[in-house]
N, C-alpha and C positions, 0 to 999 in steps of 0.2 A: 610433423606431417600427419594428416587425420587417415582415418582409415580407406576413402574414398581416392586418394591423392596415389596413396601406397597400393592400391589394386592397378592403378595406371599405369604405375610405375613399372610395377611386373609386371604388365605386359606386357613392356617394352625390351625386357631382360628376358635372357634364357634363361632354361633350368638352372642355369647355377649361379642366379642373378647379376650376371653381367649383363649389361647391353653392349651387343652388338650390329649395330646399328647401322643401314645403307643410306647416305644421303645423295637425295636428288632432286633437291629445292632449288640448283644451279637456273636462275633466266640467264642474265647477260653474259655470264660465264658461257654457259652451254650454247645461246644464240652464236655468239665470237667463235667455236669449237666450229659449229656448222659452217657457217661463211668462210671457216678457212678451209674445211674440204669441198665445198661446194662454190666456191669464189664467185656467191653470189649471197644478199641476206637470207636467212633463215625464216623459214615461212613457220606458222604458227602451230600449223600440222605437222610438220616435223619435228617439233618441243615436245607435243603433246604426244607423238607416236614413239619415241626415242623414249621418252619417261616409261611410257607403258610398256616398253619393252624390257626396261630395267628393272622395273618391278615386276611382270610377268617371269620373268627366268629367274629371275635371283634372290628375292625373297624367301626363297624358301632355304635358305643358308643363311639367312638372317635374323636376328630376335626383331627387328623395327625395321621401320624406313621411314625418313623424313622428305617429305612433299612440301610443294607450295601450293595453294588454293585457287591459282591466277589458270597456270596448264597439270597441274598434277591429280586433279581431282579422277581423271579418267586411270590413272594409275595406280590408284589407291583401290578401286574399284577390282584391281587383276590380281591383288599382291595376294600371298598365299595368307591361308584360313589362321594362321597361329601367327601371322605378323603382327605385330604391334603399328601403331599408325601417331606420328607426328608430323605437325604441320606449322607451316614457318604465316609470323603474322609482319614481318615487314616487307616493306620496297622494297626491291631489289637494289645495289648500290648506292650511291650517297652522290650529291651536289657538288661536284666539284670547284665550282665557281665561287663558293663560300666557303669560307674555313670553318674548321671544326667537323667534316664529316658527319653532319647531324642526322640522326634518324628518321626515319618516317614509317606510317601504318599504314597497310592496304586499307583503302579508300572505303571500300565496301563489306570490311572484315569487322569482326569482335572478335573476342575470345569465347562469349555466347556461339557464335556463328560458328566457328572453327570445331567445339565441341560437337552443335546438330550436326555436322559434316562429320564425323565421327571420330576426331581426333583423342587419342587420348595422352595430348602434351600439347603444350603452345610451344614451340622456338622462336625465340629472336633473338636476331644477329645485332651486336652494338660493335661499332669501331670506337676505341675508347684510347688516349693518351691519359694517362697519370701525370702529363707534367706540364700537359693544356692549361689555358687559364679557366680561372674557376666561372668567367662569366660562360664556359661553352660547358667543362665538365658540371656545372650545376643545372646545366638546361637538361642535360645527357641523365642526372642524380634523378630527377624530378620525372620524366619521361620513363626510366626502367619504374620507377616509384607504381606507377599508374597502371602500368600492365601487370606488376606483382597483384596490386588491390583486383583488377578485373579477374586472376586467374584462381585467386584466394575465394573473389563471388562465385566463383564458376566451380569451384572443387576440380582447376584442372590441373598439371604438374605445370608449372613455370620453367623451361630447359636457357638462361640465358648466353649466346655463342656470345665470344668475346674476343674479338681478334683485337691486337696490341699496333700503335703507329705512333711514329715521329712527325709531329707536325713540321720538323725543319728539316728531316731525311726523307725523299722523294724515292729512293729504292729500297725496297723492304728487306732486298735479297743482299746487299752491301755488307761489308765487312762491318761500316760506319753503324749501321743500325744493330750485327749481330754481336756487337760490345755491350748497348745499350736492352737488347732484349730479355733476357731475364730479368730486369729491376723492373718494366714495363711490363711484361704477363705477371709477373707475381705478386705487385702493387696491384692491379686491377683487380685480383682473384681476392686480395683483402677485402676491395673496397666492399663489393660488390657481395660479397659473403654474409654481408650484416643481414640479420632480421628483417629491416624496413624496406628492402627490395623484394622478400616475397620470395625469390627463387629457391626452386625446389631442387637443380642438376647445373652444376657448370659445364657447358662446351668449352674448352679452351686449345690454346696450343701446347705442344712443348714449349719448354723455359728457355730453347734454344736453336741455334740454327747448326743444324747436327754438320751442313757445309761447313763448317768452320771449327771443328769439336778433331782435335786430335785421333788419329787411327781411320777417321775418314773422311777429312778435307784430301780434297783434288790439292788445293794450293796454299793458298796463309792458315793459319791456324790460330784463334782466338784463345777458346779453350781449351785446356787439357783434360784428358779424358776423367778426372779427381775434381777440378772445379766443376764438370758439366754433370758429375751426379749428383754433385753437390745444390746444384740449381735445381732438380729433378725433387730431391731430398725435401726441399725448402718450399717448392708450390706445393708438394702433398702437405707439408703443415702449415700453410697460408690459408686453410680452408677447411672446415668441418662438415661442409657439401658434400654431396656423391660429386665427381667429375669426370667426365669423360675425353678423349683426343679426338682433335679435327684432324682430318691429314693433310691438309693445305694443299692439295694437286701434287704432293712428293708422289713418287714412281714407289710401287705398290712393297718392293724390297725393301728398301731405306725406311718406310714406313713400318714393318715391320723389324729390323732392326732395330729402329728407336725405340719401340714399344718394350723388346728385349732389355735394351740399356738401363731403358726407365725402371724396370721391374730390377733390376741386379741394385740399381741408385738406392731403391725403398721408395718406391711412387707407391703409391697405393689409389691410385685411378682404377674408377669402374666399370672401364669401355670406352665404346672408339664409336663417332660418328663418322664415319670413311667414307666419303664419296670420290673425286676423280680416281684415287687410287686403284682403285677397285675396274672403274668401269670407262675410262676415259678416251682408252686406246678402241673403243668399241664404236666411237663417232666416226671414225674414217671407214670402218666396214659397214654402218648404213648409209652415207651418203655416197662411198664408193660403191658397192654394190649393192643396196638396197636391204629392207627388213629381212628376209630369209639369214642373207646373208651377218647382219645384226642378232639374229635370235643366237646362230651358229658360235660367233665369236661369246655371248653371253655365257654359254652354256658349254663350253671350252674353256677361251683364257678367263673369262670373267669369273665362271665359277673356281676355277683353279685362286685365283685372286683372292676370293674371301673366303675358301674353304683354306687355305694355307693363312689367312687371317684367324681364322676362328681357334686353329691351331694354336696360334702366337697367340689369341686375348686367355687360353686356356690354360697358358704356361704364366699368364702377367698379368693378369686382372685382377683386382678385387670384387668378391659381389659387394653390391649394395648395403651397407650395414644395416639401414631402415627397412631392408626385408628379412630379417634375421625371424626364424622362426616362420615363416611363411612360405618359404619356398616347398616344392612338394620334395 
């Protein structure tokens, strides 16, 4: 990592170079959110005003926040003077109608463009199987390939998110898939960690679906709570990366919890890109009762949210080891 790479980087991490990191690159997620309290579609102005209102209140409890360039650019705009700024350069969801969940690029982005817009990180999201055929994961190899090279031209940080799928298991939340889950995040965290992809930060998940991890499944129980640190144990050395945790829309406790667990396993992860966790419950008090009533709930539950996060990344995180020596 060159020394221009490494300035980005820290900005994106706090003093004590973690990142801690607000995600709200949510479209079709977030659009779906709206329409279910408003039971009617989500108008455009409403994306673009919810965003700014999550970056307005709560940034400033945050070392980053990750945006998309489609509605977040106005939010980017509000976020407080010491946040760090990432920006997501794919489509939003994948083609259903085709197999293989293939990727795509906004239409009118670079990683040039992303950078004059002031970012300093690219994000993209890959939905990746390890056990896909190699005619799709080769499309998938070749495609992360490309945006490595463009962010390397660009001197910008490479952050690639990597959510895990069964091309033959239709529910992700299943027992049937949370058997199969760790061999699928921590095969991809290899792949993907080579040299010739470029990436400078893995997003990833946990190794595991903590619903089913002994001590706090509701119901069946997969793993025991010895084998699930044991998975925790085994992504930290699948990877010589900095990585961080998505929280997947888990409810903001269990989220931290995990982070707990992970830290006691020997994870040595460098932060959390957290989005619904954090701010999710805050969609129903602006389309029920409007912005005011949206600022209020940010700056109440929402900040109680990630200030009790920031808590948890202070007791489990590792800094970034490529900022050794640089942090003030």
């Amino acid at each position: 990592m060159n020394e221009e790479k490494r300035q980005f980087i820290k900005q994106l991490c706090n003093e004590e170079g973690v990142i801690g990191a607000l995600a709200i690159d949510q479209r079709g997620a977030l659009k779906k959110m709206i329409t279910k309290f408003k039971g009617s579609d989500a108008e455009e102005s409403e994306i673009i005003e919810f965003k700014e209102i999550v970056s307005a209140q709560l940034t400033k409890y945050a070392s980053s926040i990750l945006l998309d360039p489609e509605y977040g650019l106005p939010a980017a705009e509000v976020r407080a003077e010491n946040a760090g700024l990432l920006l997501a350069y794919e489509k939003t969801g994948y083609d259903a109608s085709t197999p293989g969940r293939l990727p795509d690029l906004l239409s009118i982005w670079s990683v040039k463009r992303l950078k004059e817009a002031g970012a300093d990180a690219c994000k993209f999201l890959l939905y990746y199987d390890v056990d896909e055929s190699e005619e799709i994961n080769n499309q998938k190899h070749a495609f992360i390939e490309r945006i490595g090279s463009e962010c390397q031209a660009e001197n910008l940080p490479f952050f690639l998110e990597l959510v895990s799928y069964d091309a033959t298991i239709s529910d992700a939340a299943s027992r049937e898939y949370a058997v199969k889950k760790p061999h699928k995040v921590i095969e991809m965290m290899k792949e993907f960690s080579a040299p010739r992809y470029g990436v400078d930060v893995l997003k990833v998940e946990v190794p595991i679906n903590m619903n089913y991890v002994e001590g706090y499944a509701a119901g069946e129980v997969v793993h025991t709570k010895a084998e699930a640190a044991n998975f925790f144990k085994e992504q930290a050395e699948a990877t010589s990366l900095p990585f961080i945790f998505l929280s997947a829309g888990v409810k903001a406790a269990l989220f931290q919890e995990t982070l707990r667990f992970a830290k006691q396993a020997g994870s040595t992860f460098n932060g959390v890109l957290c989005g619904r966790a954090t701010w999710a419950d805050g969609v129903e008090s602006y389309i029920t009762n409007g912005k005011e009533a949206a600022v209020e709930w940010m700056n109440t539950q929402g900040r109680k949210n990630i200030e009790e996060l920031n808590v948890v990344l202070k007791e489990t995180a590792t800094p970034v080891k490529q900022l050794a020596g640089t942090l003030a």
